[in-house]
N, C-alpha and C positions, 0 to 999 in steps of 0.2 A: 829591776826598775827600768834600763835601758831598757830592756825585750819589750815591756809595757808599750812602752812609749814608740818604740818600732811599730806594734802590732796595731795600735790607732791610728797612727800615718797612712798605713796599707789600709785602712779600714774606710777613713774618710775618704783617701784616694779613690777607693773601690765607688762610694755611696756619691761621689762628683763627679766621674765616666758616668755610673749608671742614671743620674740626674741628666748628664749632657746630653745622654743616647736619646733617652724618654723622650727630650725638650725637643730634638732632634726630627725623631720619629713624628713629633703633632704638627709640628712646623714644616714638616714634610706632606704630611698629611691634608692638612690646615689649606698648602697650596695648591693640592690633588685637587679639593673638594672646590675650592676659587673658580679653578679653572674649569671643573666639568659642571658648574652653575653659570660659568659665561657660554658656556657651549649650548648651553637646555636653552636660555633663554635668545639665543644667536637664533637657534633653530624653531623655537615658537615665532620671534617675530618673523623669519623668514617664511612660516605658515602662513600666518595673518596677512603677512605680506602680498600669499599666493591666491591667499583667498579674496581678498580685497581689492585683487588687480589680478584678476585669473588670465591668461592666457588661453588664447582661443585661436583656431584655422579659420582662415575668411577662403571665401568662393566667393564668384563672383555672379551675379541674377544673369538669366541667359533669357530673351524673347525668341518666341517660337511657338513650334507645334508641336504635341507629343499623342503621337498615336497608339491605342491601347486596345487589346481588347477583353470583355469580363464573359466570362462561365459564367450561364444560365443556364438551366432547366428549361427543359422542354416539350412537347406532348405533338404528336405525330396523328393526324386525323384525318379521316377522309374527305377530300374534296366535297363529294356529294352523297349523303345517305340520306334513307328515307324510311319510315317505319308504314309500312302498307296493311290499311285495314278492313273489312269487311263495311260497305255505307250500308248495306240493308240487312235485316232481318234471313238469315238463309242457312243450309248446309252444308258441309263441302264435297260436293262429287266426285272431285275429280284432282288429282295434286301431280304436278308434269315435273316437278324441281324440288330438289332437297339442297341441304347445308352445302355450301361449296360449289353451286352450280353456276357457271358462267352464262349469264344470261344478255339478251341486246332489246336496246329498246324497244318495245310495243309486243315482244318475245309472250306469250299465254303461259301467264304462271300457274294458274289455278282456276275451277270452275264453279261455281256453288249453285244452289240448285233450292228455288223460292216459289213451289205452285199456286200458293194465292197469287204470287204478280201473273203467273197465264191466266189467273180469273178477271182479276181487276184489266186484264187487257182485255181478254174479250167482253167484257160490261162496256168498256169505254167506250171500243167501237161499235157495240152496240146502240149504246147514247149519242154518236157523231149520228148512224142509221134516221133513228127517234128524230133527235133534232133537226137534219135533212130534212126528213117528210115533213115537218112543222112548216118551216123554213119555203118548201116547194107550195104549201098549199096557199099561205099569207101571200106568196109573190105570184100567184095566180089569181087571189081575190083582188089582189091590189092591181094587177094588169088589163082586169076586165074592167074596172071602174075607173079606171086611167081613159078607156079605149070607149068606154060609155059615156065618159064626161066629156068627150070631144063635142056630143052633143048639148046645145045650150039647154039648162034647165032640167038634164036628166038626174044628177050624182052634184050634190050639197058641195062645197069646198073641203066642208070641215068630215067627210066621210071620208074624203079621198087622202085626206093628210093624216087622220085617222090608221089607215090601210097602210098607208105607205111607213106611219111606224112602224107598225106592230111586223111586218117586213122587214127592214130593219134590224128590230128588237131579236126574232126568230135566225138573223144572218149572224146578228153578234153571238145568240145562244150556239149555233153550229163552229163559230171559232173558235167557243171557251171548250168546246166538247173533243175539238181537233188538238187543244194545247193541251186537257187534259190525259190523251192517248198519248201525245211525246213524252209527258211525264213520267206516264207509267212505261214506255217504251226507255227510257233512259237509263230506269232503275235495273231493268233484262242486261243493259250493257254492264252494270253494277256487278252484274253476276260474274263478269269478264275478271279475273286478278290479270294487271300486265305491268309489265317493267317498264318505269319511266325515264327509263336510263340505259346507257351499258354499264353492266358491272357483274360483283359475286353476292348472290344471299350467306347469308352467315349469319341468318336464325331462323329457325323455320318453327314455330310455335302451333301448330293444328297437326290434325290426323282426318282422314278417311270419316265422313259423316257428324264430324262436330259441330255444333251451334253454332255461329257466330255473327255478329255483326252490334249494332247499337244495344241491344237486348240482350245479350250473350253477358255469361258470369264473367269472363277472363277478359284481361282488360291489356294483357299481352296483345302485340301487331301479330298479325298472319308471319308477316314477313320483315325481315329487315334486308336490306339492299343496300351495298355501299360500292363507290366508283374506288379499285385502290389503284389503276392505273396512274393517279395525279393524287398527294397528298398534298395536306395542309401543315406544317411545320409552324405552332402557334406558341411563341414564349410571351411574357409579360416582364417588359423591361421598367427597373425603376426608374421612380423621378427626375433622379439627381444626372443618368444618364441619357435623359429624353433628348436635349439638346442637339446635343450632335449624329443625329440617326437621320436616315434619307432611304427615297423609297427602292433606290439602284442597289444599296449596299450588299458587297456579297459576303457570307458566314458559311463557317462548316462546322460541320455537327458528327456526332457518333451516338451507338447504341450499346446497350450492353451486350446484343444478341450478338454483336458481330465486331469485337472489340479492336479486332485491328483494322477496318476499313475506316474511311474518312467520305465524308460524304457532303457536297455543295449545295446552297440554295441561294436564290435573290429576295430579299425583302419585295414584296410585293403591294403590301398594303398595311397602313397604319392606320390605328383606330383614330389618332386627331384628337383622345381625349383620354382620360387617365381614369381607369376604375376606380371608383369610390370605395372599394372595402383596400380595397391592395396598393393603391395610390401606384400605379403601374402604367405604360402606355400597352395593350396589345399592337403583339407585330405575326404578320403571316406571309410566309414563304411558301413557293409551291416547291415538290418535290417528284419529279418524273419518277414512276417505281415499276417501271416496264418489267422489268425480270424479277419483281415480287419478293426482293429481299427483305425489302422493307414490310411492316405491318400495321395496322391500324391500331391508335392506342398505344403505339411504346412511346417509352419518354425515351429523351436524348439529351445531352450534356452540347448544348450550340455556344459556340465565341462567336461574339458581335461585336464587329469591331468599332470603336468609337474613337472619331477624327477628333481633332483638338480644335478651339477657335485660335483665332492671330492674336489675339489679345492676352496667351497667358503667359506667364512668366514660370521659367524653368528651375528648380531647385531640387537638392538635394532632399530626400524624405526626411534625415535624420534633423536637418534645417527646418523643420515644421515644429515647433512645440503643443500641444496639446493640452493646457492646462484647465483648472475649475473656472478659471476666469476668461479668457478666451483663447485661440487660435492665433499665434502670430510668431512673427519670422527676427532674430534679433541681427540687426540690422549694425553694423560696424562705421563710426560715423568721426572722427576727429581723437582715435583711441578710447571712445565711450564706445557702450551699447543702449542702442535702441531700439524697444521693441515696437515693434509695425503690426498691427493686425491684418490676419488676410482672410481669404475663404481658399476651402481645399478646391483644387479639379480633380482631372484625369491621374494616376498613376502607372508607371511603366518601370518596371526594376525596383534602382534604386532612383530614380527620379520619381520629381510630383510639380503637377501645375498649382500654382497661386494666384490670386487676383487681390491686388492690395495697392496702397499708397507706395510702390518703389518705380524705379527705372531699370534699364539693362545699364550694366556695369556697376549697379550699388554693390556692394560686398556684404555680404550674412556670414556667421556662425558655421561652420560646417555640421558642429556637434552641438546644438546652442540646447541647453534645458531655462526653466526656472529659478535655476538658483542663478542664474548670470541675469541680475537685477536693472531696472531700466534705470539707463543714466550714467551707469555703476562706469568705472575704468579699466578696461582690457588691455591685453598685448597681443598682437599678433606675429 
């Protein structure tokens, strides 16, 4: 009976520890769980916090100039070429110069050879002949009725005025007969090929007895002739860089032929007007190429460099935003942001010009996007 009664004492005892432990363990637990929901919720408002009052780097607007220059493309051409063609009807007799021939101006490039024009010359002067005698015998009728009418009543008025046109008449027919033999003496010079230039041919398109001229199937030049002493270095700059280009500005340029030299030019001439397919300004530069490095027709990679105006304002690039809606700079104003709209300019590095509603010494955004809302509250 005693032992009974022992053994439920131990029993309850045992089932009132392990009750205590239990109650223990949740209430332990219970306080675990308090505290790391004060913690979640510590650390979201501290988000919202971050996000709703973000902290941002200010720089400060700088005024000034930023000079830049941008890679274009470029094409290299000869000062003066020419495509030289046959004006008459003829063959070619005679060829003094092939591909690559260094020729000088009024140099006889070639001969061609037209026997009707030696017919048509001697008819002409034939016809001058003809018209002469016409001409001598009018201005003898009319000199004897001049030298009759001295006499009163010999020779009518109206015979001698008569005479003295048809004189006249027969002087002007001897002129047109004299302009007609220049004519045909002109087209014999025709026969002449000559260089109108100094330069190299670098096409020779005939042979020995080929047809050519207005009449002729091929429609190929005899010759083409180009100056490469003095090139043309012609790129087409955009719109948006037209502004600041002048006609002194000096660029250097490269090729591929000759990849590690470096080579100078001055702007020389500006088109003044912007082509209509490319919205471009053309620009040309000459190029001295005395020692023939260069060639006609290559392209080049030219920097042209472009001055800034006084009026821009200097910013970081990353300070630009770029969004669907516009272009603007956010602007650091009493611990708010503001966003300021601008237009881009020049870039150099990591700088970029802006033109906007700010001054020098406003403060922007170093790193500024979109999501740093207008009006919103920053910390710097």
């Amino acid at each position: 009976m005693s032992h009974c009664i022992i053994m439920n004492n131990l029993k309850n005892k045992f089932i009132i520890a392990l009750t205590a432990m239990v109650m223990g363990i949740s209430l332990l637990s219970s306080c675990d769980s308090g505290k790391k929901e004060k913690n979640e919720q510590a650390q979201t408002v501290k988000q919202e916090n971050a996000i709703d009052t973000p902290t941002v780097v200010a720089v400060p607007v700088k005024k000034g100039k930023l000079s830049t220059t941008i890679a274009i493309p470029g094409e290299l051409t000869p000062y003066q070429e020419v495509d030289l063609y046959a004006k008459v009807n003829s063959y070619v007799k005679t060829l003094l110069i092939d591909i690559g021939s260094q020729v000088h101006q009024g140099q006889l490039l070639a001969v061609l050879e037209a026997p009707e024009i030696n017919s048509q010359l001697a008819q002409a002067q034939s016809h001058i002949k003809q018209m002469e005698a016409v001409y001598f015998a009018s201005k003898a009728t009319y000199d004897r009725l001049y030298s009759t009418s001295k006499t009163p009543g010999t020779v009518s008025q109206n015979d001698l005025e008569q005479a003295e046109a048809k004189k006249n008449s027969d002087y002007a027919n001897v002129e047109a007969a004299k302009s007609s033999l220049k004519e045909v003496a002109a087209n014999l010079n025709y026969l002449e090929i000559r260089a109108p230039f100094d330069g190299v041919i670098t096409s020779r398109n005939v042979n020995l007895g080929a047809y050519v001229g207005p009449g002729g199937k091929s429609t190929d030049p005899l010759f083409v002739l180009q100056d490469q002493k003095r090139l043309r270095l012609v790129v087409s700059v955009p719109e948006i860089y037209t502004g600041g280009l002048t006609s002194k500005s000096d660029v250097s340029f490269s090729v591929e032929a000759l990849p590690n030299q470096k080579f100078t030019a001055q702007v020389k001439r500006l088109a003044g007007a912007l082509d209509v397919k490319l919205r471009s300004e053309r620009l040309e530069m000459d190029v001295f190429n005395k020692d023939k490095k260069l060639l006609p027709h290559m392209f080049a990679e030219v920097d042209v460099p472009l001055p800034s105006r006084d009026s821009a304002f200097i910013v970081p690039k990353t300070a630009v935003v770029t969004s669907t809606e516009k272009v603007f700079v956010v602007k650091l104003l009493n611990h708010h942001a503001v966003w300021v709209e601008v237009k881009k300019g020049f870039q150099s590095g990591d700088l970029m010009e802006v033109y906007g509603d700010l001054k020098a010494g406003d403060n922007v955004a170093k790193q500024a996007t979109d999501e740093i809302r207008d009006g919103s509250v920053v910390r710097d």
